[in-house]
C-alpha positions as CSV (number, residue, x, y, z in Angstrom):
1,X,36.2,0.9,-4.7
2,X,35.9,-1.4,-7.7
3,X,33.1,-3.7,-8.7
4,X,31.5,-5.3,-11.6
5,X,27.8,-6.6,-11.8
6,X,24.7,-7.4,-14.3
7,X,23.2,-4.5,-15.4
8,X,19.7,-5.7,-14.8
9,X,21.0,-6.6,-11.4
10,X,22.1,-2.8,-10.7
11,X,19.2,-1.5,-12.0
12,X,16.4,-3.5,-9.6
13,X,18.6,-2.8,-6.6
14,X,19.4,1.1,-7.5
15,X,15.5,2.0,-8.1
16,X,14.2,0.0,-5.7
17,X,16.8,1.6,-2.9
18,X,16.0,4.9,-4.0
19,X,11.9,4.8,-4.3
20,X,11.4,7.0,-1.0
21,X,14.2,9.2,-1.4
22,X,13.0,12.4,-0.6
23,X,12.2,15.0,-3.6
24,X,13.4,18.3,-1.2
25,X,16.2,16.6,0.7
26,X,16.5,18.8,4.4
27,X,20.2,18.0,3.9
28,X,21.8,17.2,0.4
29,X,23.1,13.9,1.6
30,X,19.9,12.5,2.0
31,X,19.2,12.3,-1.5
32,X,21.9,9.4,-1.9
33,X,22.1,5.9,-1.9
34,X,24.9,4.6,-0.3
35,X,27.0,1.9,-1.8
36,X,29.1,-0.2,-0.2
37,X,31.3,-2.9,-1.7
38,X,32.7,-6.0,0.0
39,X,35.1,-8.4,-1.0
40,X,33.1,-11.2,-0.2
41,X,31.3,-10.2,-3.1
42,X,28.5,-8.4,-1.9
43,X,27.3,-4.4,-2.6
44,X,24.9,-3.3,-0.2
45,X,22.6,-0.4,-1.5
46,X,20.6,2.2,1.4
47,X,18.9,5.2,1.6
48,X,17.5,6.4,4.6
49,X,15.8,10.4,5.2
50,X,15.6,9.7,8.9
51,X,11.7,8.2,8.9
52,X,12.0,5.5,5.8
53,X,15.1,3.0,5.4
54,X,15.9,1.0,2.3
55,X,18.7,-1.4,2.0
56,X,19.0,-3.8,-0.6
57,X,22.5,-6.5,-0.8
58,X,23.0,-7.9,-4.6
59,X,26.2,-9.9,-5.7
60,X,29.0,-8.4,-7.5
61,X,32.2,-9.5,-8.5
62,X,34.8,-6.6,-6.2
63,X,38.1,-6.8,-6.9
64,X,38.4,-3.1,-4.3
65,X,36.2,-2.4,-1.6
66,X,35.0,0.2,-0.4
67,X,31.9,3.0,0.4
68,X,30.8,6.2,-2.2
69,X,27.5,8.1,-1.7
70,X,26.1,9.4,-5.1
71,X,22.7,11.1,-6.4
72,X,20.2,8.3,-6.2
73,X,17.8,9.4,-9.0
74,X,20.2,9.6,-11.0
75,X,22.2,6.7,-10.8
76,X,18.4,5.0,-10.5
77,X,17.9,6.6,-14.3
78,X,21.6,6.0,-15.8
79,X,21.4,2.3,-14.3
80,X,18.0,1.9,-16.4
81,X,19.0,3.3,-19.5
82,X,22.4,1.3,-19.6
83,X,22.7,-1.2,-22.4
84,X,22.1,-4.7,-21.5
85,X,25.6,-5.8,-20.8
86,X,28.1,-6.3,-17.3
87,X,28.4,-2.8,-15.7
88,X,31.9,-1.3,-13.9
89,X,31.6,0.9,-10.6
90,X,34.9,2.3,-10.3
91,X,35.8,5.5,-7.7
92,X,38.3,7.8,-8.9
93,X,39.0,10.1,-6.7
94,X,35.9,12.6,-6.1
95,X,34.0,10.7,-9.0
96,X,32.1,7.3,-9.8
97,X,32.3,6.1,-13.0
98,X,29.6,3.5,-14.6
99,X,30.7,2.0,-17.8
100,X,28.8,-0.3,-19.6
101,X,29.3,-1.3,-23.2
102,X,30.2,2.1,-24.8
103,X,28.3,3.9,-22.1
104,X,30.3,6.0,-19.8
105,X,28.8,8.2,-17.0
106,X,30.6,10.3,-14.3
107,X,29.2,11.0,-11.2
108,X,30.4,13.4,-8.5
109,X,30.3,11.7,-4.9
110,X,28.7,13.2,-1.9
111,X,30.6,13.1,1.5
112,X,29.5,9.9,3.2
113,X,31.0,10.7,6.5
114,X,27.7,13.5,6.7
115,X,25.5,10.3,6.0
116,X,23.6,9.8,9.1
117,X,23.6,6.0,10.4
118,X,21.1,3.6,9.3
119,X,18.5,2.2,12.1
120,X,18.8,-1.8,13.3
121,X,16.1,-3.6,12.2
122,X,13.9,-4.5,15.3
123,X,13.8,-8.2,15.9
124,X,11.2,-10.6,13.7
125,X,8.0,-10.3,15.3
126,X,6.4,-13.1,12.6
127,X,6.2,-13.9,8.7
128,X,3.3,-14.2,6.6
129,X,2.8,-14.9,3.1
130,X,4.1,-12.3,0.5
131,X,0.8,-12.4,-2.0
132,X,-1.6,-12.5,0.8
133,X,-0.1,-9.4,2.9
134,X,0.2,-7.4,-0.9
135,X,-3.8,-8.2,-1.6
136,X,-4.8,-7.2,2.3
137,X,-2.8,-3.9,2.0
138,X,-4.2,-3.3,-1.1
139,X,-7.7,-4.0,0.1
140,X,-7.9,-1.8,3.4
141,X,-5.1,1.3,2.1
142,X,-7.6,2.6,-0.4
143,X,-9.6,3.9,2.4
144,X,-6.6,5.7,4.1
145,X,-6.7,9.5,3.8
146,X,-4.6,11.2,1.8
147,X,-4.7,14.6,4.1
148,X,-1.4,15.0,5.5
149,X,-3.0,17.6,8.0
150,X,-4.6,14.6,9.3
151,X,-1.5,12.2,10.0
152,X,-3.3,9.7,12.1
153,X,-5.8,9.0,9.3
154,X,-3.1,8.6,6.3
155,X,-1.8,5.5,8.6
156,X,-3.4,1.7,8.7
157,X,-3.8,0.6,12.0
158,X,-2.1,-2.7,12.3
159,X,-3.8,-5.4,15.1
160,X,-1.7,-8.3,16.0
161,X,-3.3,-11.2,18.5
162,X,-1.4,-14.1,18.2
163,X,-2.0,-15.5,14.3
164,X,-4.3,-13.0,13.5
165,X,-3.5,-9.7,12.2
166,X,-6.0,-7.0,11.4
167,X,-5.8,-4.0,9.2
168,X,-7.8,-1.0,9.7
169,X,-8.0,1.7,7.7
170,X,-10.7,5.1,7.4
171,X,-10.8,8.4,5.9
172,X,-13.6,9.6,7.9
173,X,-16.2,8.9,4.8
174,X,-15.4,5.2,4.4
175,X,-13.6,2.4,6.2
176,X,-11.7,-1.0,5.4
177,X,-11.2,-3.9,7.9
178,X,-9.5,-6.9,6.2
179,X,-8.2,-9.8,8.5
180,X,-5.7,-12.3,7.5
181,X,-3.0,-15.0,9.2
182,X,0.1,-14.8,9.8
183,X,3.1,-17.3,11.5
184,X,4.6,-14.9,14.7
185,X,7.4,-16.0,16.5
186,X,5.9,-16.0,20.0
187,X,2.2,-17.9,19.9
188,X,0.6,-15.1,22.7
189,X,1.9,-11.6,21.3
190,X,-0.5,-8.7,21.8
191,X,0.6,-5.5,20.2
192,X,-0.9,-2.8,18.1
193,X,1.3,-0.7,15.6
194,X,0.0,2.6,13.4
195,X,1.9,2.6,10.4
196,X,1.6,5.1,7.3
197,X,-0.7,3.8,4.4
198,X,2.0,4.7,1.7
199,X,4.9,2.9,3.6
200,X,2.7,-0.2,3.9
201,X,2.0,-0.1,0.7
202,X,5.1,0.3,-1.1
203,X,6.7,-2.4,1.3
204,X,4.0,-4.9,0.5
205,X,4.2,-4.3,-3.4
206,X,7.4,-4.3,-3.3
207,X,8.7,-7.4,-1.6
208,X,5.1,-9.6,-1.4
209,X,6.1,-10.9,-4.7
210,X,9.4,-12.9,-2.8
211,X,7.5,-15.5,-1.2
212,X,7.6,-15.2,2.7
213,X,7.6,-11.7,4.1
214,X,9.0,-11.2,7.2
215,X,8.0,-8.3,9.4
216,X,9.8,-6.4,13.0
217,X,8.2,-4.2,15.1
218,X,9.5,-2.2,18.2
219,X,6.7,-0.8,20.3
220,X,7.1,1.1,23.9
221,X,11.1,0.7,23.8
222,X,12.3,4.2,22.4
223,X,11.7,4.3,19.0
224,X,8.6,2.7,17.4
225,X,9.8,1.0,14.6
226,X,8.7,-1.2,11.8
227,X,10.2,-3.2,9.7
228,X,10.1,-5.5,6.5
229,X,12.4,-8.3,5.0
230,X,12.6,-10.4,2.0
231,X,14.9,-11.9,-1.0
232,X,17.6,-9.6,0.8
233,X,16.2,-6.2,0.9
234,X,14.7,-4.9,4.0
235,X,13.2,-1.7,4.9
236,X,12.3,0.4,8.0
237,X,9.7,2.8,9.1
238,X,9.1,4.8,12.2
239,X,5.1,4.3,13.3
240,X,2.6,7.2,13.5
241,X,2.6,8.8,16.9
242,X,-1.1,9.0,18.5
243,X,-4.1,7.3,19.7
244,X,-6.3,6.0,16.5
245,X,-10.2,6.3,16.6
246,X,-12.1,3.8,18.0
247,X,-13.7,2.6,14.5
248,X,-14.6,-1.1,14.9
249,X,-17.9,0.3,16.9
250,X,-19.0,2.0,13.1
251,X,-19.7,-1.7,12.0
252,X,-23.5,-2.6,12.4
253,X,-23.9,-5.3,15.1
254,X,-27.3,-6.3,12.6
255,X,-28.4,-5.2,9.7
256,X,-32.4,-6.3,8.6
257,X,-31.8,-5.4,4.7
258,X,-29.4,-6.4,2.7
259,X,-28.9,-6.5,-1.7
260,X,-26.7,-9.1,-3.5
261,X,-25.4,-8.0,-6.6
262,X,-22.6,-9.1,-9.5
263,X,-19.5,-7.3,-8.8
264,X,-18.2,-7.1,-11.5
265,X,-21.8,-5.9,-12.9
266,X,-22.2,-2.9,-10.8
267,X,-18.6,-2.5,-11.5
268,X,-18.8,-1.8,-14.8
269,X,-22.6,-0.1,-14.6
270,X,-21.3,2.6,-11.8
271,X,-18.7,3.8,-13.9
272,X,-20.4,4.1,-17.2
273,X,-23.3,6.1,-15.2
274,X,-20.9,8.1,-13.2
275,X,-19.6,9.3,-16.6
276,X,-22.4,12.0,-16.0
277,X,-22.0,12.7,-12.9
278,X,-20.5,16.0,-12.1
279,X,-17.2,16.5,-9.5
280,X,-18.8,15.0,-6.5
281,X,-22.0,14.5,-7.5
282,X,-23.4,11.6,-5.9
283,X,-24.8,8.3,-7.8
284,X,-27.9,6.7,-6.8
285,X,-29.0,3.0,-6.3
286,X,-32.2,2.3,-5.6
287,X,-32.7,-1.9,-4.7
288,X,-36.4,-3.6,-5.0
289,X,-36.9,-6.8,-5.5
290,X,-35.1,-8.4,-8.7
291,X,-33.3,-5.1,-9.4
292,X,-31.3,-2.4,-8.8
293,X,-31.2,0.8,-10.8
294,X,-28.1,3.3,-11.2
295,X,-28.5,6.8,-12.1
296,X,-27.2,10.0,-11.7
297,X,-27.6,13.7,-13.4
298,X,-30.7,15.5,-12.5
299,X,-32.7,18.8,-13.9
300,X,-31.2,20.0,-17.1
301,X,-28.2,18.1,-16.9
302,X,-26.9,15.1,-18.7
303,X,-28.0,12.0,-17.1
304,X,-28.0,8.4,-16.6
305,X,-29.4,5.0,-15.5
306,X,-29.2,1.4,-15.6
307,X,-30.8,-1.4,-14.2
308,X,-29.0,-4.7,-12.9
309,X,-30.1,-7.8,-11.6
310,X,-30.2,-8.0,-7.5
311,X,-31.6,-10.3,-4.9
312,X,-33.3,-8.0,-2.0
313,X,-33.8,-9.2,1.6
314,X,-36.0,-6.8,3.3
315,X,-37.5,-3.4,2.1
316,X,-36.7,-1.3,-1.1
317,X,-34.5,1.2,-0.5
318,X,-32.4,3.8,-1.8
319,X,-28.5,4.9,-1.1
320,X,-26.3,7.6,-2.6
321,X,-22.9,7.3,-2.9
322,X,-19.7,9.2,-3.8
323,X,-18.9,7.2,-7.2
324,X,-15.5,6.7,-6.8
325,X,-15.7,5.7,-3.3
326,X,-18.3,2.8,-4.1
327,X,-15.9,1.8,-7.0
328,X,-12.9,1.5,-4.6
329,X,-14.9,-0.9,-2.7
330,X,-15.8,-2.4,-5.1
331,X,-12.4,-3.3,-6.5
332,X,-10.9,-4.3,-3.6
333,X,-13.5,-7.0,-3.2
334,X,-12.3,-10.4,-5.0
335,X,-15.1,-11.9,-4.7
336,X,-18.2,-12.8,-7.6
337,X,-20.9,-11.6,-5.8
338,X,-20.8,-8.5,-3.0
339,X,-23.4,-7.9,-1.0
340,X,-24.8,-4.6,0.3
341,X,-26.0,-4.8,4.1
342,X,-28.5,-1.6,5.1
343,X,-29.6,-0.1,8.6
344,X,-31.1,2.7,7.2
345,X,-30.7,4.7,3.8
346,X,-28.4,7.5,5.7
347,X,-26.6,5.2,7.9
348,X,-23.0,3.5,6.6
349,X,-23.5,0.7,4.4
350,X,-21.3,-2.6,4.5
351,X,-19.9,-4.1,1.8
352,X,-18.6,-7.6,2.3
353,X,-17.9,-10.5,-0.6
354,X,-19.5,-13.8,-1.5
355,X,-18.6,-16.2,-4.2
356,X,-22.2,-17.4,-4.9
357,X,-25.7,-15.6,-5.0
358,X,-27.2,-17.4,-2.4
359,X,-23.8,-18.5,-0.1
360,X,-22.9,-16.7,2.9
361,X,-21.0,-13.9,3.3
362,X,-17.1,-13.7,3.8
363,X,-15.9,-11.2,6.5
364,X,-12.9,-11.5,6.1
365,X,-12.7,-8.2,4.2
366,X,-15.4,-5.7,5.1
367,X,-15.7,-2.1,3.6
368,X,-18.4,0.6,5.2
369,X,-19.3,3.5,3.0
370,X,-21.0,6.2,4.6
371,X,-24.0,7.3,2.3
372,X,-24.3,10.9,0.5
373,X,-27.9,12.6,1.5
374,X,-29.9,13.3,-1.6
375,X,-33.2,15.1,-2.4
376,X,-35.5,12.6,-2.8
C-alpha cells in the first residue's frame, strides 16, 4: 500500500474516524482504524467496536493499493501535529510509515484479518437539514441522563410520522420535546427508534454542518440499526433495547398561570445568583406582577437576589429549581422571550419560547422542569 494526500485532508478524516474508538478496547484490534487504499484514488477510513461505526472515504493520489490496521489515536495525534505539507502512507512490511516534510513516523500494524466486518448501512429512511437536526439534538440531549445504570434514559427517543419527527428526551427530573421536519422517502412511514443521547449527538455535530443529512433506520428486522450520511462519511449505531416511558402524558394539558421573562435576562441573573448557591442547593423565583426575584443562600450563609422584569398572568407564585437544570433550559431555548407556564408551585413547570413579550408561544421546543420543594 502506497498513497499520497493533503495533510489537512488526513487529519479531518483520521480524528473524525477514530472519535468513538473505545478507550479499553475488549480486543486490541478494535482500537484501529482501518485503511484501505484504492486505485481509483480513494482511501476509505473505519472503525467500528461492535455498537458504533465510522467510515469516512477522502481522495488520495495511490500509486499501490491496499488494506493496514494501525492505532487510531495515534495516527489521529501524528496526523495533527504533521507540518502542513502532502503526506506519504507507505507499508513496509509489518510497519506504516507517514512522512511529511522532514517528519517521519513508524507505526506497527495490527492484524486486519482479526478485524471484525463492518455493518451495511440500513436503507435511507429520509433526509433533513444538517443545521436544523444539529440545533434539535442539541436542544432535547441536554436532558438525557448520564447514568449508564439507567440505559433507557441516556437514549432520545426518536418519533417518525410521515414529515414529522420528534425527539424526546428525560432524566427523570426534567424533560425535552423538540419537533422538527424532515423529507422521508416513503410519505406514510410510522416508526419509533431509541437511540443513545451521545451517539445522536456526536453524529449531528459532526456531519449537520454538510448540508443535507441523511439518515437509515432498521427496526423489527434483526438488528436495530441507525444510521447517518453526509459529504462521504457515514456512521452506524445499534438502538437501545426496551420499552421507553410513556412521558408525553407529563406535559400539562392547561396551565392557568404563566410568567414571561427575557431569556437572556434570567440567563445571566440565575447564574450570577447561583454563584452562592451551595452543590445542589436550589434557587428561588418568586413571580408577581411586573417582577420576578432570584435568590438563593439562606441562614448564615452567603446569599443572593435579583429582581427582573416579568409579565405575570394569573397568581404570584413561587418555584425552586436545581440551577443548572433551569440554565440548560434556558440555553437551549433560541428564542428572546421564554415563558414559564405553572399548575401549581410543586408540579413540573414548562418552558417553551417566544420572540416577543406579548406573541404567542412556540411549541415547537418545549422543556418541563420538575420543581425542588423548599421551606417556605
Amino acid at each position: 500500500m502506497r498513497f499520497r494526500v493533503d495533510r489537512d485532508v488526513l487529519a479531518d478524516a483520521v480524528t473524525w474516524t477514530a472519535r468513538s474508538l473505545p478507550t479499553r478496547p475488549p480486543v486490541p484490534v478494535l482500537a484501529g482504524v482501518r485503511l484501505e487504499a484504492d486505485t481509483t484514488g480513494t482511501v476509505q477510513l473505519s472503525s467500528f467496536d461492535y455498537e458504533v461505526s465510522a467510515r469516512s472515504q477522502i481522495p488520495a493520489d495511490v500509486s499501490e493499493a491496499g488494506t493496514v490496521l494501525v492505532s487510531g489515536r495515534l495516527l489521529a495525534e501524528i496526523s495533527r501535529a504533521l507540518p502542513d505539507k502532502p503526506v506519504d502512507v507507505v507499508l513496509d512490511g509489518t510497519k506504516v510509515v507517514v512522512t511529511c516534510g522532514a517528519s517521519r513516523f513508524t507505526l506497527l500494524t495490527m492484524p486486519v484479518e482479526d478485524y471484525p466486518n463492518l455493518p451495511v448501512m440500513p436503507p435511507t429512511t429520509g433526509t433533513v437539514d444538517g443545521d436544523e437536526l444539529t440545533h434539535a439534538v442539541a436542544q432535547v440531549s441536554v436532558a438525557a441522563s448520564r447514568d449508564d445504570t439507567l440505559p433507557l434514559l441516556t437514549g432520545v427517543r426518536v418519533e417518525i410520522e410521515g414529515e414529522k419527527v420528534t425527539l424526546l428526551a428525560t432524566d427523570r427530573y426534567r424533560l425535552a420535546l423538540r419537533e422538527l421536519t424532515w423529507k422521508p422517502s416513503s410519505p406514510d412511514i410510522s416508526t419509533v427508534a431509541l437511540v443513545r443521547a451521545r451517539t445522536l449527538s456526536d453524529a449531528a455535530k459532526s456531519l449537520g454542518s454538510a448540508g443535507s443529512v441523511t439518515v437509515a433506520l432498521s427496526t423489527g428486522s434483526g438488528v436495530d440499526m441507525i444510521g447517518f450520511e453526509a459529504a462521504g462519511r457515514q456512521t452506524t449505531s445499534l438502538l437501545v433495547d426496551g420499552d421507553y416511558p410513556a412521558v408525553r402524558r407529563l406535559f400539562p394539558d392547561e396551565t392557568p398561570i404563566h410568567a414571561v421573562v427575557s431569556t437572556h435576562a434570567l440567563a445571566d441573573a440565575a447564574k450570577r445568583v447561583s454563584l452562592v448557591a451551595e452543590r445542589n442547593t436550589p434557587i428561588r423565583l418568586s413571580f408577581s406582577e411586573g417582577q420576578v426575584v432570584l435568590d438563593a443562600g439562606q441562614g448564615d450563609d452567603a446569599q443572593a437576589s435579583e429582581a427582573l422584569e416579568a409579565t405575570l398572568v394569573g397568581d404570584d407564585i413561587s418555584v425552586a429549581f436545581n440551577p443548572q437544570f433551569l440554565l440548560d433550559g434556558l440555553g437551549a431555548l433560541s428564542t428572546t422571550f421564554v415563558r414559564l407556564s405553572f399548575t401549581h408551585p410543586n408540579k413540573p413547570v414548562e418552558f417553551t419560547g417566544q420572540e416577543s413579550l406579548e406573541g404567542e408561544d412556540n411549541p415547537e421546543y418545549r422543556y418541563l422542569l420538575v420543581p425542588i420543594r423548599f421551606a417556605s
